[in-house]
N, C-alpha and C positions, 0 to 999 in steps of 0.2 A: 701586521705584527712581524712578519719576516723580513718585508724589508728593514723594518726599525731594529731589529735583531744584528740583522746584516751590517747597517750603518753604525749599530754601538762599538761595537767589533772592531769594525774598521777604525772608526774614531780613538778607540782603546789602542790598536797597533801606532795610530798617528801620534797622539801622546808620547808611548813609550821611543820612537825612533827620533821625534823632534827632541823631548828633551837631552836626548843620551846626543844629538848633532850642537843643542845648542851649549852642551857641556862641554863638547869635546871644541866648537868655535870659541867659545871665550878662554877655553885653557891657549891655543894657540893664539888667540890674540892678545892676552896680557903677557904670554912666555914668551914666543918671537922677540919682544923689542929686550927684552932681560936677559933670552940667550943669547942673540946677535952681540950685545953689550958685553956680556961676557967673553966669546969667542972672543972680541976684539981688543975687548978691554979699554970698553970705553961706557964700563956704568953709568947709571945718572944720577943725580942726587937726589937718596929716596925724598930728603926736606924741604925742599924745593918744588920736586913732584906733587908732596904733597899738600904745602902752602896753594901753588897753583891752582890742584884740584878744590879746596876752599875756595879760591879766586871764581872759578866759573863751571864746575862740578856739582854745587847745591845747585842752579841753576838745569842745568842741563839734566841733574836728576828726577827734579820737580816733572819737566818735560818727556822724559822718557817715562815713567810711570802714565802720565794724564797718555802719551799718545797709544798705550799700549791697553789705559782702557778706554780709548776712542775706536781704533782700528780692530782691534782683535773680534768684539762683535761683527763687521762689516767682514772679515776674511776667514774668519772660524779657525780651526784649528792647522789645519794642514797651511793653508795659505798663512795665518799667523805666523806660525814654523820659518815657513820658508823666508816669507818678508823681514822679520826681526836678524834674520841669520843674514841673507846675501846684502839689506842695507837698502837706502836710496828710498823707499816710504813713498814720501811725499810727493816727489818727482817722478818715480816711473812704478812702482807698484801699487800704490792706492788707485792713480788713475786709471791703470790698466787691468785691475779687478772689478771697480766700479763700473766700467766699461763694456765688460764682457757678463757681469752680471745684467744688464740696461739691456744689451742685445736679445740676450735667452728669457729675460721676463721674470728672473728668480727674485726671490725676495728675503731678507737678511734672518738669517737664522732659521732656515729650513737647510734641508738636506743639500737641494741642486747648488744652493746657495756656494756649502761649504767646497761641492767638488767643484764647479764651476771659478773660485776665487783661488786655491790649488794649482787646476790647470790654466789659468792666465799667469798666475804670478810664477811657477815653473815653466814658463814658455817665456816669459818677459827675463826671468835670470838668463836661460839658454842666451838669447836673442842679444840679451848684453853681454855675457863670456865672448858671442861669437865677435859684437863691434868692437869690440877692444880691443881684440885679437887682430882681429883686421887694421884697427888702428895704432897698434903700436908697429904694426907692418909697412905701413902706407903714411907712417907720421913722418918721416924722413922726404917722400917724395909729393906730399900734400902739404907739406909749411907754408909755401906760397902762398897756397890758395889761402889756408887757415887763416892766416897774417895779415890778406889783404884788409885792407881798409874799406874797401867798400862793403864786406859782406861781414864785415868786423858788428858791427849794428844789429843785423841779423840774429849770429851768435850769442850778442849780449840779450836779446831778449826771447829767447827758445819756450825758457819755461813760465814768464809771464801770458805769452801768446797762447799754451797749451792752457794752463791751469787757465784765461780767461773766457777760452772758447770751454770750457768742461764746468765751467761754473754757472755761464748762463744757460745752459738748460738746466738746471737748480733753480737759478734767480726767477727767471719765471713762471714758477709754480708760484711764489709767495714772493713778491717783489718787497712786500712790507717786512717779512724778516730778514730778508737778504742786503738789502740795502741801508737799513740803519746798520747793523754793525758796519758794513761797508766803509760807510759816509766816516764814521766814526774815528774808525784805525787808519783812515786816512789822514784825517783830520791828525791825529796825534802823531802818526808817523812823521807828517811833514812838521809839526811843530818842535818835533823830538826823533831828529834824525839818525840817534847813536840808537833806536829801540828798533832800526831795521837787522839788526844785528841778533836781534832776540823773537824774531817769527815765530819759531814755535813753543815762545812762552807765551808770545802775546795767544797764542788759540786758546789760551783758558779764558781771559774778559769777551773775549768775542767772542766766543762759542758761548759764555753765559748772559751774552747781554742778548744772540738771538733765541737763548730757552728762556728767558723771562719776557720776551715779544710773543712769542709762540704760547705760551701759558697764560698771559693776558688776552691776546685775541680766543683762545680756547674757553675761557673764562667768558667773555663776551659775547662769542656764541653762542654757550649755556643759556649764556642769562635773557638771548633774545630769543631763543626758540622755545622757556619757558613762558615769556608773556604771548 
């Protein structure tokens, strides 16, 4: 009961200092490009802006809702905070919470769970302030390398090799849910190659074509451990 005490607590402080960071992030990120414009005097055209955002805004809305209630269970509160604020999700905070949860043995929606996904995804922002920094330092005297053509290949496929190697220890625990949708969104991507552009809409059909895999073979279990 003390710990759970201790933990509500804490959870109640995490709340109050994420929302008042994630107020104060979004005022800076909608004002910057308004005052900058101003200062310079080079507004933009609010009609325009906001035709566009009709153009691919509903979209991307749709998307930031479903991924925030995919994710947010998986990282709890503190690490929710953090990930929705610094950014990058898919590519380097999800993996590296999922990761460090996998190592310690927690499991989603217990306590360790919450500090544990916390302190990976605040040691993953540190980690990326620090490469940037370094890179904007050493971008001048590494373009060579960056540019070569040999390692050009490489660089293009960083995050396919990461997200394929983090997926197959998923995929086989249940090869049969992993792999239809797989097959699938493959399938469509190549037949409809302007929907690679739309990834993280597509995770709503593929994420529900492998919950109704999963709920029919759960289905099917039932039905054979009853006879």
């Amino acid at each position: 009961m003390k710990e759970q005490t201790v933990f509500e607590k804490y959870n109640a402080r995490t709340h109050v200092i994420g929302r008042v960071c994630s107020a104060v992030t979004l005022v800076l990120l909608l004002g910057a490009p308004f005052a900058i414009g101003g200062v310079l005097g080079a507004m933009p055209d609010l009609g325009a802006v906001g035709r566009a955002f009709l153009s691919v805004g509903l979209v991307w809305t749709v998307s930031s809702v479903v991924e925030f209630l995919v994710y947010t269970p998986m990282l709890g509160a503190g690490g929710g905070y953090l990930a929705f604020i610094t950014g990058n999700l898919i590519n380097m905070k999800i993996p590296c919470a999922v990761n460090a949860r996998d190592i310690v043995g927690a499991k989603t929606g217990t306590p360790e769970n919450e500090i544990i996904s916390t302190l990976s995804i605040a040691t993953s922002s540190l980690v990326t302030i620090l490469v940037l920094a370094l890179g904007v330092l050493l971008l001048a005297p590494l373009q060579p390398v960056l540019q070569s053509p040999v390692l050009r290949p490489a660089f293009d496929n960083v995050v396919p090799a990461l997200f394929g190697a983090m997926a197959y220890r998923y995929y086989r625990k249940n090869m049969t849910i992993a792999v239809t949708p797989l097959v699938l969104m493959s399938v469509l991507f190549i037949l409809v190659p302007s929907l690679s552009g739309s990834t993280s809409f597509m995770v709503i059909p593929s994420g529900g074509i492998a919950i109704a895999i999963a709920y029919l073979l759960y289905k099917k279990r039932r039905k054979e451990a009853a006879i």
